[in-house]
Backbone bond lengths (Angstrom), bond angles and torsions (degrees), N, CA, C in turn:
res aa  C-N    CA-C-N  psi(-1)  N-CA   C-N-CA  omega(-1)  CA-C   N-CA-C  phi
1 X - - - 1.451 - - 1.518 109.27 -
2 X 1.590 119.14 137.97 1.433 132.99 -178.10 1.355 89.89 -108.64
3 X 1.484 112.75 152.66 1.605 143.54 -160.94 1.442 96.86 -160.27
4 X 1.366 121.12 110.12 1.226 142.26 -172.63 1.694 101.10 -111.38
5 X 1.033 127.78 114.55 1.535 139.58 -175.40 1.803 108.41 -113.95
6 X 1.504 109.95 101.92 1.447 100.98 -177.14 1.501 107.80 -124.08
7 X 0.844 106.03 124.74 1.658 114.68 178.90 1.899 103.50 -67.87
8 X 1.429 103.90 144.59 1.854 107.30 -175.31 1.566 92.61 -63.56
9 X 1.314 97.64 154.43 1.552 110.08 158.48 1.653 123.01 -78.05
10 X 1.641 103.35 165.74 1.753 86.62 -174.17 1.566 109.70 -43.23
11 X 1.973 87.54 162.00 1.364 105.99 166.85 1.362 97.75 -130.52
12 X 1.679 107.60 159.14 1.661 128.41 158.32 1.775 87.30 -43.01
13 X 1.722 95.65 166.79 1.559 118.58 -174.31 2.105 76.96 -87.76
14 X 1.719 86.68 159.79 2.156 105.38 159.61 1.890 97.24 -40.73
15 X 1.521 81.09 -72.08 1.690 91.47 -160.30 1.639 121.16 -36.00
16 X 1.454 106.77 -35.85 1.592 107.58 -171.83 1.874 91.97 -95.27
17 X 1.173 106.33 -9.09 1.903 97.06 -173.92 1.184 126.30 -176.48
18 X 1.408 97.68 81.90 1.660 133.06 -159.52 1.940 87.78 -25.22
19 X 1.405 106.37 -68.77 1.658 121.12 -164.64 1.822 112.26 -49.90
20 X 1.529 97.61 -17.21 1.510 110.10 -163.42 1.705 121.55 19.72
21 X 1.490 78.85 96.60 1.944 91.72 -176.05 1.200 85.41 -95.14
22 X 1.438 111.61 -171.26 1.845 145.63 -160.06 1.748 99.84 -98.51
23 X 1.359 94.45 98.52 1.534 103.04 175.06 1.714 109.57 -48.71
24 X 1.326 116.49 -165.79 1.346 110.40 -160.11 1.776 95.89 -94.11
25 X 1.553 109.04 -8.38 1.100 116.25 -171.64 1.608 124.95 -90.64
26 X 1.754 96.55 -11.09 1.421 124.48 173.73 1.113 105.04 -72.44
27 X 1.742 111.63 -67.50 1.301 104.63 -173.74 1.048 148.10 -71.91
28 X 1.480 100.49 -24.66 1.721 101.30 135.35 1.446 158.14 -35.31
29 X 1.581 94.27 -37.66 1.597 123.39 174.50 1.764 106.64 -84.32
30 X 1.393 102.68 -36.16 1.654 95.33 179.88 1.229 105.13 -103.59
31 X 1.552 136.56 38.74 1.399 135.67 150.69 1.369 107.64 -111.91
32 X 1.907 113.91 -26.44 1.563 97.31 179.12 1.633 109.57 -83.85
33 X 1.846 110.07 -14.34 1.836 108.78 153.59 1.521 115.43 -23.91
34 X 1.387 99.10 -76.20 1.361 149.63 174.19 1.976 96.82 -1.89
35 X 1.738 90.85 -89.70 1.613 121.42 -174.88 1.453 74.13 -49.49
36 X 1.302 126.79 -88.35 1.954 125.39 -142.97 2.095 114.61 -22.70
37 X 1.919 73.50 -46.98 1.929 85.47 -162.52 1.839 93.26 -70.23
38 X 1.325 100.71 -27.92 2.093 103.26 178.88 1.601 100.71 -47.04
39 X 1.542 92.25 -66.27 1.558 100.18 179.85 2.234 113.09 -25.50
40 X 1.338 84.12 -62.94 1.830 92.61 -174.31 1.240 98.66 -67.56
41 X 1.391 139.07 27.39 1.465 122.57 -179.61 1.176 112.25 57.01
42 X 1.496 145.04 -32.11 1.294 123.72 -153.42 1.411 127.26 -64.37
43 X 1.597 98.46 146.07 0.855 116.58 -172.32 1.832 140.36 -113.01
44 X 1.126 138.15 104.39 1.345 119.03 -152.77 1.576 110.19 -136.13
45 X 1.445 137.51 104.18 1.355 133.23 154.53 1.655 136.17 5.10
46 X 1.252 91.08 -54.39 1.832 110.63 178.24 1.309 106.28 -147.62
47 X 1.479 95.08 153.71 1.251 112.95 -172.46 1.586 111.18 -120.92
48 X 1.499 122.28 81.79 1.686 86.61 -158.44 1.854 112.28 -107.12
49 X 1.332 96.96 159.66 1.825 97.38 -157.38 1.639 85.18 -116.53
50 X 1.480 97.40 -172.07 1.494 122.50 -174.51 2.108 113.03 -91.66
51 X 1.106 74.13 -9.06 2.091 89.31 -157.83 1.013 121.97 62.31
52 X 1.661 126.12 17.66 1.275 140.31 148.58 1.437 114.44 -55.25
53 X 1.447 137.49 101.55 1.596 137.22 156.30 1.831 110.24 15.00
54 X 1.484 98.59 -67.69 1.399 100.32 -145.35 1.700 96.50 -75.38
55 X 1.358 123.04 -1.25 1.489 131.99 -137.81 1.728 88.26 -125.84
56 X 0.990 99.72 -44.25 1.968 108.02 175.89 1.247 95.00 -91.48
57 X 1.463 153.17 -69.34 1.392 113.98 171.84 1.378 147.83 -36.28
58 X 1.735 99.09 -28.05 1.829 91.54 171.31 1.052 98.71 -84.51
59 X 1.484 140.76 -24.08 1.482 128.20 -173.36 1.671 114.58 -62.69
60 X 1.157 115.81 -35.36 1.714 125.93 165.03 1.397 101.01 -50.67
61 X 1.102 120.27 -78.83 1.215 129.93 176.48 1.414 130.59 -28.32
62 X 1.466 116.45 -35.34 1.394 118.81 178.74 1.356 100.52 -104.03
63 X 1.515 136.57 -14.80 1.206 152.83 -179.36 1.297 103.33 -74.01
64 X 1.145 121.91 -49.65 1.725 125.55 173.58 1.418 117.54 -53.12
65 X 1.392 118.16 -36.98 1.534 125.69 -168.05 1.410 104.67 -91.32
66 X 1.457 128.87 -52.86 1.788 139.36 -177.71 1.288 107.29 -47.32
67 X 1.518 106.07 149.00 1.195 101.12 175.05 1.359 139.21 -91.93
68 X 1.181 145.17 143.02 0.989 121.94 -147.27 1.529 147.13 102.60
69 X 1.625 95.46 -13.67 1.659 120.14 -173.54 1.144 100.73 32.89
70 X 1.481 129.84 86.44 1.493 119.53 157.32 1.743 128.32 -56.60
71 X 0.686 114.92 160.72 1.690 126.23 146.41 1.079 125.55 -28.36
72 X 1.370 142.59 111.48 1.126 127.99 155.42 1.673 122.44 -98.06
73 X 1.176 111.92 135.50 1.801 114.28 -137.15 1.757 91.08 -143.64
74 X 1.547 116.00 111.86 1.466 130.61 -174.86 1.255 89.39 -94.40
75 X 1.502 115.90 109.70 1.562 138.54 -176.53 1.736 93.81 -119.77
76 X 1.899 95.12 136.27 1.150 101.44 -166.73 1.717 91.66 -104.86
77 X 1.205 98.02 160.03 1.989 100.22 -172.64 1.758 97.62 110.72
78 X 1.129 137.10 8.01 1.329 133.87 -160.15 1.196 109.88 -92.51
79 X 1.246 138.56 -40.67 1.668 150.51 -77.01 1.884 76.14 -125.27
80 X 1.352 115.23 153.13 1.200 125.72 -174.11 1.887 111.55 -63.88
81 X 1.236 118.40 -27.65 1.707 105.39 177.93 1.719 97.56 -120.14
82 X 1.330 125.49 12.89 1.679 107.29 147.97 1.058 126.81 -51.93
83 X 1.645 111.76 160.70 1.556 102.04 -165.07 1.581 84.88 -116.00
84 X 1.622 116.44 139.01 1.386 140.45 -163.41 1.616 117.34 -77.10
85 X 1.796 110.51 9.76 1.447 114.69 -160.28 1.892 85.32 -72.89
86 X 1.259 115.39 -58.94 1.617 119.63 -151.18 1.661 98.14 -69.22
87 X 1.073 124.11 -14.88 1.343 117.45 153.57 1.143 159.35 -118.36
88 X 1.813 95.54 7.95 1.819 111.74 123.10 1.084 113.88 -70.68
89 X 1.629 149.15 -0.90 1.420 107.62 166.82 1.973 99.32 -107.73
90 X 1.191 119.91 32.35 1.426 116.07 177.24 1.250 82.22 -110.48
91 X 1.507 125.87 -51.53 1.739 114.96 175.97 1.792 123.66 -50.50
92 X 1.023 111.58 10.29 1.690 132.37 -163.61 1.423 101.37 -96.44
93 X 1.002 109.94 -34.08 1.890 115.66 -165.69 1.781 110.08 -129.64
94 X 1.122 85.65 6.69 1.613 95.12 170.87 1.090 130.64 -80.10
95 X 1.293 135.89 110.85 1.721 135.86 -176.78 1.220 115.40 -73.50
96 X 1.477 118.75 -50.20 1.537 112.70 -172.53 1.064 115.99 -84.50
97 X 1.604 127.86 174.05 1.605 133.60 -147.59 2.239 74.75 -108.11
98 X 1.145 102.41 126.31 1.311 116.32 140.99 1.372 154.68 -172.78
99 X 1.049 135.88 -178.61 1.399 151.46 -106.10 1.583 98.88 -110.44
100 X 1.576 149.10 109.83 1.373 122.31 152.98 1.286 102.16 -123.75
101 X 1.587 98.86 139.40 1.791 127.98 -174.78 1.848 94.97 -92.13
102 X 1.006 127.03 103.26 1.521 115.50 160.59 1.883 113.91 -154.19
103 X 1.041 95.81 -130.97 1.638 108.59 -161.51 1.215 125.85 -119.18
104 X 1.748 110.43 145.79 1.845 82.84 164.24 1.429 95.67 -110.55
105 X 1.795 100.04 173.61 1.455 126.81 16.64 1.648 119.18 -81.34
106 X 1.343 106.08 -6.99 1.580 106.23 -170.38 1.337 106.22 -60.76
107 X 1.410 129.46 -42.22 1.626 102.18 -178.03 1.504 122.59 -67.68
108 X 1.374 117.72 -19.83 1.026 123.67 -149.01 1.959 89.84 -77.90
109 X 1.150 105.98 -58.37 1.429 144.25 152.35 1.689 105.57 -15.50
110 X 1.562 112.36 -52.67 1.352 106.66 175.03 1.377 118.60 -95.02
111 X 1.450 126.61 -13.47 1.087 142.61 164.43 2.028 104.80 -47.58
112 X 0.954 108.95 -58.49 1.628 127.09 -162.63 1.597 82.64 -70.96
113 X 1.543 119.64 -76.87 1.269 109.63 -173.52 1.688 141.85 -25.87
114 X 1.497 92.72 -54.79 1.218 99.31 146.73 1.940 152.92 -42.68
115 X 1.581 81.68 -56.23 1.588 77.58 175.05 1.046 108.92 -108.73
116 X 1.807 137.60 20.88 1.038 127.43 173.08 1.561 113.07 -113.50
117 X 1.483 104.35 -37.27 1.377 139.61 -160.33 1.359 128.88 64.33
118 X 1.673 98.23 46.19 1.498 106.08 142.82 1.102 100.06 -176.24
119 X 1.753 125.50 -172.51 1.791 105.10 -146.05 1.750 92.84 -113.47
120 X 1.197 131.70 -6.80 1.786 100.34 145.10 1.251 101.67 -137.23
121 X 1.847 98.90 166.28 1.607 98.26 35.43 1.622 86.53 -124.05
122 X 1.732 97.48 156.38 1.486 128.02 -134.22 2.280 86.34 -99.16
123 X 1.726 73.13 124.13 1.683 94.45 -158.78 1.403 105.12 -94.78
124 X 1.363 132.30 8.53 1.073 129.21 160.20 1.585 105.78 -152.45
125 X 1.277 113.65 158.43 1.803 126.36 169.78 0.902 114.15 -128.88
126 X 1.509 108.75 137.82 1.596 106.51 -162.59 1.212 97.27 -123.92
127 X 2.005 118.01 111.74 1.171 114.39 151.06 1.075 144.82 -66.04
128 X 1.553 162.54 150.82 1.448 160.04 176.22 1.176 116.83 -57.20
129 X 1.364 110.92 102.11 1.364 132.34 18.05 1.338 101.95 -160.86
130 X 1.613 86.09 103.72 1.424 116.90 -162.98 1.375 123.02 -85.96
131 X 1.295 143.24 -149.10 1.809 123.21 163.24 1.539 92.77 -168.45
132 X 1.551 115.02 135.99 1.638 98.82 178.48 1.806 78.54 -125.56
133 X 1.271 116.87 146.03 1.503 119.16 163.87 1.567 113.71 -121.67
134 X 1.732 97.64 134.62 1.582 96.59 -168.49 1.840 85.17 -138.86
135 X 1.663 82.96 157.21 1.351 98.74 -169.70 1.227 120.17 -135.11
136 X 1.395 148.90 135.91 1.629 166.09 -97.77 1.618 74.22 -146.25
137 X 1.470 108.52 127.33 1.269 113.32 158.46 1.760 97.74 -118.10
138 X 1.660 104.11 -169.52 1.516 115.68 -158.28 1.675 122.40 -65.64
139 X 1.883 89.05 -11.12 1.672 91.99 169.45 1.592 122.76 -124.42
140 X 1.140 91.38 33.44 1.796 115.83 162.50 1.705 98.65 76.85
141 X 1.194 115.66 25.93 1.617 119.38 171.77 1.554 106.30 -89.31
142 X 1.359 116.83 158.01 1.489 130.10 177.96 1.149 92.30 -123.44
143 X 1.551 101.67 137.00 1.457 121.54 168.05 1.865 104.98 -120.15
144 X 0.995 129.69 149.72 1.233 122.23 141.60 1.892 119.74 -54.93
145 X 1.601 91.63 148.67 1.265 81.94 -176.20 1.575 114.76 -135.05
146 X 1.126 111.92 -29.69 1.214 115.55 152.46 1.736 100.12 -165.71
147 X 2.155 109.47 161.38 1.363 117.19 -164.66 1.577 85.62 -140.40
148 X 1.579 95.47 130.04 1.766 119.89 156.08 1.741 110.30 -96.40
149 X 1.632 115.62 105.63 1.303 95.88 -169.28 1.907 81.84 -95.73
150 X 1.199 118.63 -173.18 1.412 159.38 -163.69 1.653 81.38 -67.01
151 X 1.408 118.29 160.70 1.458 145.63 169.67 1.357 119.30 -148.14
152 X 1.627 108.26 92.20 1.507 115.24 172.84 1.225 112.35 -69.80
């Protein structure tokens, strides 16, 4: 099983936009995500986000380009200071390869959990809007497997 970890793309500041959607500079940045992961073929069923704005807009966004049009699936446990244990162990019994659009510190947080088994200290940072992919080998260990960081 593949586990695709993507941090949202920019957002507007609180002050200019309480909801903070994906500036024009986000959505730009999480559609050329988008094309890159097209490029690798990948492919994923669901996509699941936080139901945070900035977190469901990149998920459209990378959802538009993949193949396959996944799912987009409002999974609760997402939210930027949840703690990532209850969804490393739903990622435990999971067969298919998929996709979560959210926040830090929680990804960073579930990243560590995973391949360390517990959340620090936190083995990758994910800038906007970045993608780390880790993968379940035959004795239920996570490795990293390969990381797209950000391109200023």
């Amino acid at each position: 099983m593949k586990l695709y970890v993507v941090r949202h793309a920019q957002a507007a500041d609180e002050n200019d936009d309480p909801q903070r959607h994906l500036t024009r500079k986000g959505r730009k940045d999480a559609r050329a995500l988008g094309k890159r992961l097209k490029k690798e073929k990948l492919k994923v069923k669901r996509i699941w986000h936080s139901g945070i704005a900035r977190a469901v807009e990149t998920a459209e966004e990378l959802a538009s380009k993949l193949r396959g049009r996944p799912k987009l699936v409002k999974h609760p446990g997402l939210a930027p200071d949840d703690s990532p244990v209850k969804i490393a162990r739903s990622l435990a019994t999971s067969r298919d390869d998929v996709m979560i659009v959210g926040h830090e510190p929680f990804l960073s947080r579930l990243v560590s959990q995973l391949v360390l088994s517990r959340t620090t200290p936190v083995i990758v940072l994910l800038r906007k809007p970045s993608i780390v992919c880790l993968e379940r080998d035959d004795d239920a260990s996570w490795v990293i497997h390969w990381m797209l960081p950000v391109r200023t």
